[in-house]
Each structure stands twice: as C-alpha cells, then as structure tokens.
N, C-alpha and C positions, 0 to 999 in steps of 0.2 A: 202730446198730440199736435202735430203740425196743424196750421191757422193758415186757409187760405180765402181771403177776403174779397168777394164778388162786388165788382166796381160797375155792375149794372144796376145794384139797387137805384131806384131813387131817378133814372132817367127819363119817368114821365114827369114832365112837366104840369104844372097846373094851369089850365084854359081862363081861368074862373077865379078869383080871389075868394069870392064866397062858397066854393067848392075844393072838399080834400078830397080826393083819390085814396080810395078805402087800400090798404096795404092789400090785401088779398080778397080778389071778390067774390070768389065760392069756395065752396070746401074742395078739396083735392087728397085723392088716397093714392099710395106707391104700393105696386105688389112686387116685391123682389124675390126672386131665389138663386142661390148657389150651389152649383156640386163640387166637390174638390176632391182629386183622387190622387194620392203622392205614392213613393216606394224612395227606398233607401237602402243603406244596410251600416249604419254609425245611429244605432236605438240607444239614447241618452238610459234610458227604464234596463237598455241590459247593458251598461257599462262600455256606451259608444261601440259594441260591435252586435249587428241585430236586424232584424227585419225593420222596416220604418213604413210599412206601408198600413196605408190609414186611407178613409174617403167619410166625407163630411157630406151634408146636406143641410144647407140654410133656407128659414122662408122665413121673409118676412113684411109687415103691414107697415107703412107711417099714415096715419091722417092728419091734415092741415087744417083744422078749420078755423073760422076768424069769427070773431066773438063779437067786435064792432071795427068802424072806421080802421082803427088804431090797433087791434090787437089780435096775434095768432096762438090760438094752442095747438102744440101739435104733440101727438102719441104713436110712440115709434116700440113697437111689439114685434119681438121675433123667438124662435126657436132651431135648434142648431144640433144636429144627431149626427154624432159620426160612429162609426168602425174602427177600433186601429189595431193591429195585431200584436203593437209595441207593447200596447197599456196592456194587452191580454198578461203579455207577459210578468206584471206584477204578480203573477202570482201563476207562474209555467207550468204546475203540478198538477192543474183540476182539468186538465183537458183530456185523459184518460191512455195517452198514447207517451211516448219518449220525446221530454225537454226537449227542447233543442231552441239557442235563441233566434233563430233565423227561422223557425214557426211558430204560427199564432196559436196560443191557448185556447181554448172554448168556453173560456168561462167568464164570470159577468165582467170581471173589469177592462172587458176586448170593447165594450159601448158602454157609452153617458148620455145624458143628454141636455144642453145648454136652453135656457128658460131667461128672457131679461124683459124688459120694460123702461125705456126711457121717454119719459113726458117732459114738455119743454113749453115756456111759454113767452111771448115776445110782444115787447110795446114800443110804437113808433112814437116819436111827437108830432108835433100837426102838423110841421114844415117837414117832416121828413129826414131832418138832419142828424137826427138822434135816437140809436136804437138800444132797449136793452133788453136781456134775455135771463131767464130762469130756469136749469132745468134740475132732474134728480134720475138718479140708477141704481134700479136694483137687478139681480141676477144669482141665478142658484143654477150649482151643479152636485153633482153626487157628494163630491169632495172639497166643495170653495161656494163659498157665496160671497156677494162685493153686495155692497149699496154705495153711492154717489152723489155728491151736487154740486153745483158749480153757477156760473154767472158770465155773462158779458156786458160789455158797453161798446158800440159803435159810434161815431161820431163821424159824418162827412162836411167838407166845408171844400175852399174853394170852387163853387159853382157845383158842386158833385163830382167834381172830377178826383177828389183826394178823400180814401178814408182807411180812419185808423181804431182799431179794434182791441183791445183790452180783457181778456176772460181769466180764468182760474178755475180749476176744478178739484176735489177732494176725493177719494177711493177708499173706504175704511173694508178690508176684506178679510176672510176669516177662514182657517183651509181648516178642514175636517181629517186631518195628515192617514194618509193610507203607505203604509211600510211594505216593500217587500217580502214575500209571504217567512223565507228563511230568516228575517231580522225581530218577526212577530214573537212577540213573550209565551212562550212553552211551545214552540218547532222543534218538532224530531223526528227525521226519516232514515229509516234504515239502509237506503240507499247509497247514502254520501259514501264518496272515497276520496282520499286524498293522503297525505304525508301529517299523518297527526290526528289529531280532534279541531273538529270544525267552533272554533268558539269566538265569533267576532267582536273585536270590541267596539259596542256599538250600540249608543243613548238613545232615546225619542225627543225631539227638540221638546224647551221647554216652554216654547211661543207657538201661537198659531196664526195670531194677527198681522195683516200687509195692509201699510197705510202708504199710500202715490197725494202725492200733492205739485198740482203745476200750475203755473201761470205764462202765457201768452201774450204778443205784442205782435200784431199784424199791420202793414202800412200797404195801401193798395194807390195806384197812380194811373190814371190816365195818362201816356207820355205823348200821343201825336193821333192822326185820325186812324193809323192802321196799328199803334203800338200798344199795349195794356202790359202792367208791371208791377207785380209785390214780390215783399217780401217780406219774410218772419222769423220770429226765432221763439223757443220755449225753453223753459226752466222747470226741473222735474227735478225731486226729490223722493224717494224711497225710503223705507224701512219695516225692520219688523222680518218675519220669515221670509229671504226671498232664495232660500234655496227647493227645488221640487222633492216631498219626501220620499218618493217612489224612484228618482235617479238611482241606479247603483254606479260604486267605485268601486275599482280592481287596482290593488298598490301592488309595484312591482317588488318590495320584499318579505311579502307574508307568501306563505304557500295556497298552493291552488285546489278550491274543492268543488265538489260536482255531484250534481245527478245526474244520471243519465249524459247528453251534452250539454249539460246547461251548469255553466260556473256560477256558484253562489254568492253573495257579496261579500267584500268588506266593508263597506261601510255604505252609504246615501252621501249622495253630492254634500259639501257645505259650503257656503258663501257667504260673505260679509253682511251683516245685519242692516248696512244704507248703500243707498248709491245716488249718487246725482249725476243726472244725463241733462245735455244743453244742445239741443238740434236746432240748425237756423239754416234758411235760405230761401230760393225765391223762385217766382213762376214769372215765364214770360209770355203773352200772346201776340202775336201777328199774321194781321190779315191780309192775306197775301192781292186774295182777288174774291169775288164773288163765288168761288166756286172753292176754293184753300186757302183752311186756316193754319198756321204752325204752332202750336201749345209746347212750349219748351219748360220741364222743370229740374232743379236742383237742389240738395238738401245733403249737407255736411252735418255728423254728429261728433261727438263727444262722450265719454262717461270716464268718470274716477275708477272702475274697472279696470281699465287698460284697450277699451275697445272706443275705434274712431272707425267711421265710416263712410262712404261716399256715395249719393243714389244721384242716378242723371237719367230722364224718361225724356221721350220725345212722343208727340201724338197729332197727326195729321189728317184732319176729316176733310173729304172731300164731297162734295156735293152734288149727289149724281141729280137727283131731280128735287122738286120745288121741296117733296117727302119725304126723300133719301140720301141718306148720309153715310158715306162708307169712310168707317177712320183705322187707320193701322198706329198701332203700337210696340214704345222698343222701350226698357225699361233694364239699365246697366248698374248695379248693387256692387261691393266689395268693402270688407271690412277686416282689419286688424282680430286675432285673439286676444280675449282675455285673458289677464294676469293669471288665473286661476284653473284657465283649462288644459288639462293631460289626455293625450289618447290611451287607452284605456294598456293598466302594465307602466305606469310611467311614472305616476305620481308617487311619492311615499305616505306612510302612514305617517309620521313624523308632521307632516305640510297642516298648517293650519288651516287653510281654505284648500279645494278642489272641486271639480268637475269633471266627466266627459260627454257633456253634450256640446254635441257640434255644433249648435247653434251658436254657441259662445266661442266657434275655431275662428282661425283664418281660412277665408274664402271667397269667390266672389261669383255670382248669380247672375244669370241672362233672363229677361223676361219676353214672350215674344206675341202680339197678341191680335186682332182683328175683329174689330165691332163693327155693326149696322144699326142703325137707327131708323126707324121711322116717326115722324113727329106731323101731326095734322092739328093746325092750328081752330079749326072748324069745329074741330069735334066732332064728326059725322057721326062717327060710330057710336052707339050706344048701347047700354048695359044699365039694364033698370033708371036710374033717375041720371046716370054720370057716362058723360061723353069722352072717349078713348082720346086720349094727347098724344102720348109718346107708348113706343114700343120701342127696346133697349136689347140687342143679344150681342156677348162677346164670349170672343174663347183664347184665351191666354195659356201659354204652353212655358214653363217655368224649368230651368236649367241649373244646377249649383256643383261648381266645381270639385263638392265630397262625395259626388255622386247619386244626390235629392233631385229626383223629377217630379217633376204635379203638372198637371194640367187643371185648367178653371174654365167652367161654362158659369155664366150667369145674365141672368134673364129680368129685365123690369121693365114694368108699365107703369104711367100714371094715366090715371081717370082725374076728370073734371067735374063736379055737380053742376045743375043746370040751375 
C-alpha cells in the first residue's frame, strides 16, 4: 500500500514554551459513501468471456477522537454491498431460465456483502517531532475473512520541513473456497453435450489461508515556498492461496461442454503460491498562485509475476470562492501481463499455472474525473453537538482498453465537535 506523507503536520508552532498544542482538539467524524457501477464482457468467473457488470455501494464512519494532549484514537467502520452478475455466474443453473455467460443468474452468489472495522491509534511526543501509530483489521465476507495489524513511526526534524515514516503491516486471511457449481463433488445434469463425457480433472486446493506482509519507507520534503515533494517505495510479500477459487479455465485441447450456452469448466485459475510486489514513487505539489494548486503523482510497480506497471494522475483545484473548490482529475494506468495469463482457449492443460482474468492481461486505463468541495473553516453549520467542515462530491468516469467501463460517485463530509 503506497505511503503518502502529509508535510503539514506539525506546522503550528508553539507561542508558549509552557504550552503544547493538543494534536487534535475535538473529536471529528467522516461520513463517506460510494457507488460504483462497471460492465464488461472478459468475466475472469466464466473463463474471461462474460458479462462483468457489477454496482457496489460503500458507507462508511471514521471517528477521530483524542484521548489527551498527545494522543488520537481513531475507528474507521464501514460496509460494502454490491451486485455482480459475474459472481451470479458461480453457479449459471439456479436462475430458472437458459445459461448463458453473458447473463446474470438469479441466485445468491449474484450479492455479498463486505463488513470491516479498522481502529488505530496514535501518539505524539511533546515536541511534536515524533509520531507513532497502532492499528488492527478485521473484515468478513461470505467467502474470505482477513484480520490485520500493523504499526508506524514518523519522525520530522529539520525545522519540520523533512519527514520520514517507517510502517509495516500484516494480513492473515482465510477464504471459505466456493467452486463452480459443475466442479462441486456429486454434479450431474442431464443436460450437458459435448464430444465425450464431461469429466474434468479437477482437485479442491488443499490451503485456504492468504498471508500479505509489507513494509513501507516514505520521505516527505518541503522543497521551496511554492514546492512540496515525497517519495515512497513498499515491499510486499504474499503467499498461501492466491489464486480465486470460483475463476474458471477453458484449455484449448480438451473438448468442449455445455449447457444450454454456458461452457463448463476445465478447471479454476491456478497461481503460484507467493509473489512479491515492490511499488515506489512520488508526489509533487505546487502552488501556483492563491487561486491553483497542481498535485502531480507517479508510481511505478513491479512483481515476480511478470507484471510491471505505470500510474501518472494529475489533480488541479481551483479556488472559485473563499468555500469553493472545484478540482479536475486525469489518472493514466497501463500495465504488462502476467506470465500466467491466457485468453480463455489458449492455455493447455499441460501449464502448471494459469489464468483468464484480465485483470492480470495487458492493458491500459484512463481515469477522468471532477470534484467540488466545500470546506467552512467556522463551522456554522450544525448537527446536534458537531459543526459541518467539509463537504466532498466527485464523479470519476473510468475507461480500460479490454473494454471495462465504471463510473464512481462519491460523497464525504467531515463534522467537527464543539
């Protein structure tokens, strides 16, 4: 997970030798939500050729509160319900009408719904120069649950203007493997045709656990009165299950079988049991004038997979009034395939790893997007005990050269206590 290190901490100064500046001086709650609505037709679930259309719905709470002087806890609760007509497809059969993979099923495994909780907590020293943090994850869905913890240390020095951040985090997660309904032990329908008997050869992994371990190195820099400048790099390690067990593979020399239109599997994705990915790079800010800022970012990846990658965003707010903030958004993605992935017919049975999710092809992504902000440092508004800060709406319209569109609305406020 990219480290990007906020070089405004710490820029009030103290008046007072005999007075510290409490880190945070009231409580503070975030209400976010997301809607995400995509289509496709390369469903990794029916062997990269498929409907891919899915719509998601995120809400979620953080509370900030500060405990004393020195210290913040903060509880970040959310919840995440989507639709996808892909996942329906795990199992084509129960929808009462004729397979087909480019229709959604009707049946339960077309919606999940994602449940997590991350609490975190954070201590300054009195000068300010020194911060560290605790937090921990857990999360459940139908078929995976993760739990998590991890740590930082911040350190700023030259006058505040330089700081360098150190974290790590751990993922112990455990998938609850859901097969392909045709792959499930005793499937038999009278309906299959094909050239033969339908008999794939074809195991249940014999692991369920996925353990992510990374560690982070972030350096943040003040460069001049209008320039701000980090950079970062992480180190990530995998292992354990990481192929999805509900992907299906279609090899191009076994023969072909079917219901209705829907061809049955040969087998479920397989993938190497570790991977290490090594993503680094940096942000830039300048202030142009009182009225435009330019936020420039880049971030090159890496993995032993065979995939390398390239992202370059550009974000420009402009400041229409003392309250309003209108910023456009450009967000340019492309990546290498992985060693492992085949478009669906390509692969042999023979190949010790495979895939056809196109998530893991060659391709490259346009993001295109347009936020407003309103922020009132006053707080006029109020809402039971906490005064309204900021209000946050952006709409992001997402382009992928395999033919994956999404569009993204999302919406946040922060309130202040009084």
């Amino acid at each position: 997970m990219a480290l990007f290190l906020s070089i405004f901490l710490g820029w009030a100064q103290q008046t007072d030798v005999s007075y510290t500046k409490r880190v945070l001086e009231s409580s503070e709650i975030d209400l976010l939500f997301s809607y995400y609505d995509q289509d496709g037709s390369n469903a990794a679930v029916t062997g990269g050729e498929g409907t891919e259309a899915l719509t998601d719905a995120t809400s979620t709470i953080v509370l900030r509160m500060p405990m004393n002087e020195d210290d913040i806890l903060t509880v970040d609760v959310g919840l995440s319900a989507y639709t996808s007509a892909s996942s329906s497809n795990v199992n084509p059969l129960d929808g009462g009408l004729g397979a087909n993979p480019f229709d959604a099923s009707s049946g339960e495994s077309r919606k999940d719904m994602l449940a997590y909780i991350n609490p975190s907590y954070q201590h300054s020293s009195e000068d300010r120069n020194s911060i560290w943090s605790a937090n921990a994850y857990f999360s459940s869905e139908y078929d995976y649950f993760s739990i998590g913890f991890g740590g930082s240390y911040t350190r700023l020095f030259n006058e505040k203007n330089t700081e360098i951040t150190l974290s790590g985090r751990v993922f112990l997660d455990k998938w609850n493997a859901i097969y392909p309904i045709e792959l499930r032990e005793g499937f038999f329908d009278d309906r299959i045709v094909g050239n033969g008997t339908y008999s794939p050869n074809f195991s249940e992994f014999d692991k369920e656990n996925r353990n992510t371990y990374s560690l982070s190195l972030g350096l943040s820099q003040i460069l001049g009165k209008k320039l701000q400048g980090a950079i970062f790099m992480d180190v990530v390690s995998q292992s354990g299950l990481l192929s999805t067990p509900f992907q299906r593979v279609y090899f191009s020399d076994l023969e072909d079988f079917f219901i209705d239109e829907f061809q049955l599997a040969d087998n479920v994705e397989n993938l190497p049991d570790s991977r290490f990915k090594i993503p680094f790079g940096g942000r830039l800010n300048y202030y142009l004038n009182d009225l435009v800022i330019l936020r420039a970012y880049y971030r090159f990846y890496w993995d032993d997979w065979g995939i390398t990658s390239h992202t370059a965003s550009l974000e420009i707010p402009f400041k229409l009034t003392d309250r309003f903030t209108l910023y456009p958004i450009y967000r340019y993605y492309t990546q290498t395939a992985a060693d492992y992935f085949y478009p669906k017919e390509t692969a042999l049975s023979t190949f010790e790893f495979y895939t056809s999710d196109y998530d893991l092809s060659k391709y490259d992504a346009h993001q295109y997007g347009l936020g407003i902000q309103y922020k009132d440092i006053f707080t006029s508004a109020k809402i039971f005990n906490f005064g309204l800060k900021t209000i946050d709406l952006r709409l992001s319209q997402y382009d992928r050269s395999d033919g994956l569109n999404a569009y993204i609305i999302t919406l946040g406020t922060t309130f202040v206590g009084n």
